[in-house]
C-alpha positions in Angstrom: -49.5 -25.4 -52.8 -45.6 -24.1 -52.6 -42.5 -24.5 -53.9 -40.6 -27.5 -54.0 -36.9 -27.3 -52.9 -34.4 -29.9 -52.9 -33.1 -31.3 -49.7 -30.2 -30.7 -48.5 -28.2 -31.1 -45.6 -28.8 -28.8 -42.9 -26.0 -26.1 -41.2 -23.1 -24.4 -43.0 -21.8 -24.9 -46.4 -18.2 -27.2 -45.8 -15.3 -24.7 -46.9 -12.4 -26.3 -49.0 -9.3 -25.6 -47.5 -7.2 -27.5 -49.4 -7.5 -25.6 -52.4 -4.7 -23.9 -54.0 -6.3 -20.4 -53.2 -7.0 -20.9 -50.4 -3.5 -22.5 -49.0 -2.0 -19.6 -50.8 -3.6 -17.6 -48.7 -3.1 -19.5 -45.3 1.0 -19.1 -46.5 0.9 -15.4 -46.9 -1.6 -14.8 -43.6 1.1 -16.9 -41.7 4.3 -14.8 -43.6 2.8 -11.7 -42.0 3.3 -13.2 -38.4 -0.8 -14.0 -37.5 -1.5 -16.5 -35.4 -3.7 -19.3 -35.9 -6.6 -17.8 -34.5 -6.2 -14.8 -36.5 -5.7 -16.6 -40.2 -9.0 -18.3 -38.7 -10.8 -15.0 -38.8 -9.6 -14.2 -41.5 -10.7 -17.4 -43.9 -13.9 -17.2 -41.9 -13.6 -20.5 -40.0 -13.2 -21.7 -36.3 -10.1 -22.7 -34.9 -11.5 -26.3 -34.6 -11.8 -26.2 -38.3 -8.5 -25.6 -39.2 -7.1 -27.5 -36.7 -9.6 -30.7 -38.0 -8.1 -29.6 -41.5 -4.3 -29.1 -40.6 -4.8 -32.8 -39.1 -6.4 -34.3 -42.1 -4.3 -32.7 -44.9 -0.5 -31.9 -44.8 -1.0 -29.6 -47.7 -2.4 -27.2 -44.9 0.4 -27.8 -42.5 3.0 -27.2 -44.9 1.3 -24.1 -45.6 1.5 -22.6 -42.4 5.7 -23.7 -42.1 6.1 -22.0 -45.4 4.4 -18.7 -44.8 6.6 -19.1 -41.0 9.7 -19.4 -42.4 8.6 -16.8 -45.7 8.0 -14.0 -42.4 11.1 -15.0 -40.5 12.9 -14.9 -44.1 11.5 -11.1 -44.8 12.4 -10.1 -41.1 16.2 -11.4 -41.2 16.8 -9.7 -44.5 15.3 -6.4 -43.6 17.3 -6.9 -40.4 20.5 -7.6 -42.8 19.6 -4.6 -45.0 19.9 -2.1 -42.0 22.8 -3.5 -40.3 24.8 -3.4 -43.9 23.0 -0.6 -45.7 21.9 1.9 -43.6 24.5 1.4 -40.9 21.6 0.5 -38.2 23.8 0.5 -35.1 21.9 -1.7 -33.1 20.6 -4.1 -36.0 24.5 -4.6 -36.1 24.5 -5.2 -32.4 21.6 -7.8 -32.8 22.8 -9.7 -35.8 26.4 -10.3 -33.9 24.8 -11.3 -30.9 22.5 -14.0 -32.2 25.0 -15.3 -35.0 28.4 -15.3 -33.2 29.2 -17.1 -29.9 31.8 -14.4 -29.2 29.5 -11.2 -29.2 26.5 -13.0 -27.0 25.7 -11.3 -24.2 25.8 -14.3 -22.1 28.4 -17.2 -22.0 27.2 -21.1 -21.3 29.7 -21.9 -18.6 29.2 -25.7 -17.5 30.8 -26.5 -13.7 29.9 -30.5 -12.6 30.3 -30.8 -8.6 30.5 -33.8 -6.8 28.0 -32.2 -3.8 28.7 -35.8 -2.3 31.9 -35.6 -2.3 31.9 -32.2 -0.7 28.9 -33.0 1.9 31.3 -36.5 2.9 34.2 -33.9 3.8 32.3 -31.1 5.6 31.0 -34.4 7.5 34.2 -35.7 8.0 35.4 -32.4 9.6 32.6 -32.0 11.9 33.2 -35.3 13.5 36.9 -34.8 13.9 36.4 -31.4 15.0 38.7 -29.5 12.3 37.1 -26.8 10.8 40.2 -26.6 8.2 39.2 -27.0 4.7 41.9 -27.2 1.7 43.0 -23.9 0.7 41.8 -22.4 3.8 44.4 -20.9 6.2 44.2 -21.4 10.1 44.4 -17.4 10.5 41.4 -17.2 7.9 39.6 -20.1 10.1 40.2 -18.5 13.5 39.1 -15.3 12.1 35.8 -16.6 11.1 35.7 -18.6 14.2 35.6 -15.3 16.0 33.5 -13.3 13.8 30.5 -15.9 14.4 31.2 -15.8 18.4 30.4 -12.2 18.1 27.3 -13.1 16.1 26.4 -15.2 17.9 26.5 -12.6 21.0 24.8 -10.0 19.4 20.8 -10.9 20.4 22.5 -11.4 24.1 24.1 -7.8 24.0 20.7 -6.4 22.9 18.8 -8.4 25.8 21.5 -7.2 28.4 21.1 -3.1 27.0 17.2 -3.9 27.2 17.2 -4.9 30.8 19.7 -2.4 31.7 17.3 0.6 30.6 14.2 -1.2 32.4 16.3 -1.1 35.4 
């Protein structure tokens, strides 16, 4: 009547991705900075795939870290090569900043505060009615003292002006 096939198994052919050429290309899809999803495209395979792969064999994992590090390798010596070479300016600026503590643009500055200690005190000076703190002068005290009287006045003043005009 027909043609006999074999039987197979039905779906998709199973890819091989621990195969040298294919892990040598993962490495240099993953030197050129694509993401995961991307090198998936590429190779022609879901992200499930891979990710099913990357968990089965370390071949694949390691892979991916070497083509990271090959990119990040390529980017830091172009980087060098225009900050030495071709007197790139800023590539100069850049390299200092992320290499040397003393060119970064910011400065880790650790302070520790005892906020018990200091809430115990302001506490302590509220019950025995001194509003001196250490360091603080009683001319500098009285002048705040005043300022926040008037502050305080303020919304009365504007009350007082707004019934004088309804008057």
């Amino acid at each position: 009547m027909g043609t006999s096939k074999t039987p197979g198994k039905p779906g998709r052919k199973k890819k091989d991705l621990n195969n040298p050429e294919t892990l040598e290309k993962i490495t240099e899809y993953a030197s050129q900075g694509l993401s995961l999803r991307q090198i998936c495209r590429c190779l022609g395979i879901s992200w499930s795939t891979l990710d099913r792969h990357r968990k089965e064999y370390g071949e694949i994992e390691h892979a991916l870290k070497k083509g990271e590090a090959l990119g990040v390798s390529k980017v830091a010596q172009a980087l060098i090569n225009n900050a030495l070479f071709e007197n790139n300016v800023t590539a100069q600026i850049f390299y200092l900043k992320n290499r040397s503590e003393n060119w970064a643009d910011r400065q880790e500055v650790n302070h520790n505060l005892d906020l018990g200690n200091i809430l115990t005190d302001a506490r302590q000076r509220i019950i025995e009615g001194t509003s001196e703190r250490p360091g603080v002068t009683h001319e500098r005290t009285e002048a705040l003292e005043d300022k926040s009287s008037e502050t305080l006045d303020l919304p009365l003043r504007a009350f007082e002006r707004v019934q004088d005009t309804e008057k």
